[in-house]
C-alpha atoms as a printed R data frame, in Angstrom:
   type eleno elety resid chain resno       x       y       z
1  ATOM     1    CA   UNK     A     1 118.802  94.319  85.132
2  ATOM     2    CA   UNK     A     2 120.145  90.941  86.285
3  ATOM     3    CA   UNK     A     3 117.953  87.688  85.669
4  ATOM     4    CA   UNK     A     4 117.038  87.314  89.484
5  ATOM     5    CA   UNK     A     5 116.225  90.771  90.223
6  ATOM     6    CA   UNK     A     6 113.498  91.057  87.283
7  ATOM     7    CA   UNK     A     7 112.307  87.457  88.334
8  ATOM     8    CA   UNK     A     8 111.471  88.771  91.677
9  ATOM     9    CA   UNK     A     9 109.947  92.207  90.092
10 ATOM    10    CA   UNK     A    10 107.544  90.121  87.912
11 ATOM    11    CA   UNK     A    11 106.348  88.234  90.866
12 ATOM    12    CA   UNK     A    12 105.769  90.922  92.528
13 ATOM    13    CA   UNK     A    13 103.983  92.230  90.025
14 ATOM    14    CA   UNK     A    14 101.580  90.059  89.535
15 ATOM    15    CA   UNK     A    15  97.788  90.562  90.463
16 ATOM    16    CA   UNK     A    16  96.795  89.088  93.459
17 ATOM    17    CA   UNK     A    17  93.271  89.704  93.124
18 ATOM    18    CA   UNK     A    18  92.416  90.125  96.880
19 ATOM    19    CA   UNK     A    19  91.025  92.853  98.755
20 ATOM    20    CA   UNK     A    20  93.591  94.776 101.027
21 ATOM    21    CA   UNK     A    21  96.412  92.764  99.331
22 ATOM    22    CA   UNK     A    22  99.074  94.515  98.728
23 ATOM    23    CA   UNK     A    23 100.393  95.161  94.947
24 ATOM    24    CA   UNK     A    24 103.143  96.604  93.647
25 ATOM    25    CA   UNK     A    25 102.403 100.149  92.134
26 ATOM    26    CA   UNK     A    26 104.256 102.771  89.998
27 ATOM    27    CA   UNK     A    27 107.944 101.847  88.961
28 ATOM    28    CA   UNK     A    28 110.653 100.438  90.518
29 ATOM    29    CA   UNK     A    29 113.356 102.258  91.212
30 ATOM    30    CA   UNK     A    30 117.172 102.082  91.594
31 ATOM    31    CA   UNK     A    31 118.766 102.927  94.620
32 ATOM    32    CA   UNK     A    32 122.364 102.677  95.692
33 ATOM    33    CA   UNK     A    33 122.742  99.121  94.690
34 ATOM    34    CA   UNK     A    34 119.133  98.166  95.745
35 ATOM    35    CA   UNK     A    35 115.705  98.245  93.966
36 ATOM    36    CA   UNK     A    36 112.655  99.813  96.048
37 ATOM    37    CA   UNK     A    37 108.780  98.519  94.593
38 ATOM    38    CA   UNK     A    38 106.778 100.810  96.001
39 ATOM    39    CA   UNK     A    39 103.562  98.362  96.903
40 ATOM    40    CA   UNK     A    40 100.524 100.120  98.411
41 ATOM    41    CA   UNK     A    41  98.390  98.268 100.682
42 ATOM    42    CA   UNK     A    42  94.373  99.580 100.425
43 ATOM    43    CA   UNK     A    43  93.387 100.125 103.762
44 ATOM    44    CA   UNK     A    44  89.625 101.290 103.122
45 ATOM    45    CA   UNK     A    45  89.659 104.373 101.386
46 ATOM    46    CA   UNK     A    46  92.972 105.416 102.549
47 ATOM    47    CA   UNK     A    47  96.478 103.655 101.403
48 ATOM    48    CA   UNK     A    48  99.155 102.344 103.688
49 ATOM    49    CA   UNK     A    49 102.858 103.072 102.983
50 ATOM    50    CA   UNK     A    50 104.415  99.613 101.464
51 ATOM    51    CA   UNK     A    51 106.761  98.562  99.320
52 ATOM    52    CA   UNK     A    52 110.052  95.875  98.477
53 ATOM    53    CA   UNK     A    53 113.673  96.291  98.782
54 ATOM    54    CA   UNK     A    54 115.519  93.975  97.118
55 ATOM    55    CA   UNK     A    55 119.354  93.693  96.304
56 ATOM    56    CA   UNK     A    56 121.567  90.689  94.486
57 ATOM    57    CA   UNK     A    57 123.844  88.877  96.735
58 ATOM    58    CA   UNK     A    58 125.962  87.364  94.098
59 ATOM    59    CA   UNK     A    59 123.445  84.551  92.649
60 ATOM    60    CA   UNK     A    60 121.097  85.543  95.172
61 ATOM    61    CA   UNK     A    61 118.709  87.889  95.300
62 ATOM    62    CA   UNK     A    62 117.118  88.674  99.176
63 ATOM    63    CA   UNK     A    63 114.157  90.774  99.930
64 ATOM    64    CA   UNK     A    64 112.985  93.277 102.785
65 ATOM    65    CA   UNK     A    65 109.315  94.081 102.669
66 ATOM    66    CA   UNK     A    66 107.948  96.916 104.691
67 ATOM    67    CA   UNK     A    67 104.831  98.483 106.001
68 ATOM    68    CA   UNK     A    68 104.368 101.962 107.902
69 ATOM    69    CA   UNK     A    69 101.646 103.342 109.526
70 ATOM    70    CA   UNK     A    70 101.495 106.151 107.590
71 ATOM    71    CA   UNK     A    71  98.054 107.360 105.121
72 ATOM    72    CA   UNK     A    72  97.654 108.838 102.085
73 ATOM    73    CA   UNK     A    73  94.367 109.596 100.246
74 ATOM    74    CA   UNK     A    74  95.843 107.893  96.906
75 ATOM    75    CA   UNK     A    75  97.199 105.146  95.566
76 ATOM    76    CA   UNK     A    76 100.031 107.415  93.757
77 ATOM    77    CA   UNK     A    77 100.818 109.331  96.645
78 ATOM    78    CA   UNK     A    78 101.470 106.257  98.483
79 ATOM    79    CA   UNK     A    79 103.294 104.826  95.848
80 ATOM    80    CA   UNK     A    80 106.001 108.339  95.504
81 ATOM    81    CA   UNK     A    81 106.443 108.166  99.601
82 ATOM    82    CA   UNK     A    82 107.051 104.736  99.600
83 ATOM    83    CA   UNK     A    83 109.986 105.117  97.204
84 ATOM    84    CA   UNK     A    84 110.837 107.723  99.958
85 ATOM    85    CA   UNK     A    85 110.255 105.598 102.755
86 ATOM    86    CA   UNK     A    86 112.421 102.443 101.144
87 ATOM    87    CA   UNK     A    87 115.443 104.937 100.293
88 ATOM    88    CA   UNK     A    88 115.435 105.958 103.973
89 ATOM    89    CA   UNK     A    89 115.488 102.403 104.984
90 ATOM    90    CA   UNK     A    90 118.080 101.793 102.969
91 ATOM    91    CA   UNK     A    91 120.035 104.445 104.270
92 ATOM    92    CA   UNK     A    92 119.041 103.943 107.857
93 ATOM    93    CA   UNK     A    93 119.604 100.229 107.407
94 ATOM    94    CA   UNK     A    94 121.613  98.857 104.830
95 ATOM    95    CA   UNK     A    95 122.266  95.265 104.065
96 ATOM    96    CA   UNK     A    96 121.298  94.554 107.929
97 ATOM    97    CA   UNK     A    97 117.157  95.060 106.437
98 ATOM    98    CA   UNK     A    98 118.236  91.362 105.248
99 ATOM    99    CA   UNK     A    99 119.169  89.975 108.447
């Protein structure tokens, strides 16, 4: 993994410590170039769809950070569509998600 990419992964790994807040959960995984955090955001009882997409530029490393609408009754579950939900961004999207 290159220097700036796992820099950004620990950051976003750390603990906040705030209610709501969202933190990164389950692993991060590999995706055509990019890396997707999945990063579900408690909503009450429920969890919101969240996660980062990041990708090296070079000596750069930019990130996308998203949020759907969509609910899930756990933490995990939210974490595995998220992972869904960043690969179809990246699809969908490409480098423009950096724009």
């Amino acid at each position: 993994m290159a220097p700036g990419i796992g820099d950004t992964l620990r950051r976003l790994l750390g603990s906040s410590g705030q209610s709501g807040e969202a933190q990164a959960a389950g692993a991060p995984v590999a995706y055509k170039g990019y890396i997707i955090q999945p990063a579900p955001k408690a909503d009450g009882k429920q969890w919101l769809t969240a996660g980062v997409i990041t990708k090296e530029f070079g000596e750069t490393v930019k990130e996308h950070r998203f949020v759907r609408g969509d609910y899930h009754g756990s933490r995990d579950t939210a974490a595995e569509f998220s992972i869904s939900k960043g690969q179809q961004i990246v699809d969908l999207e490409g480098d423009r998600i950096f724009d």
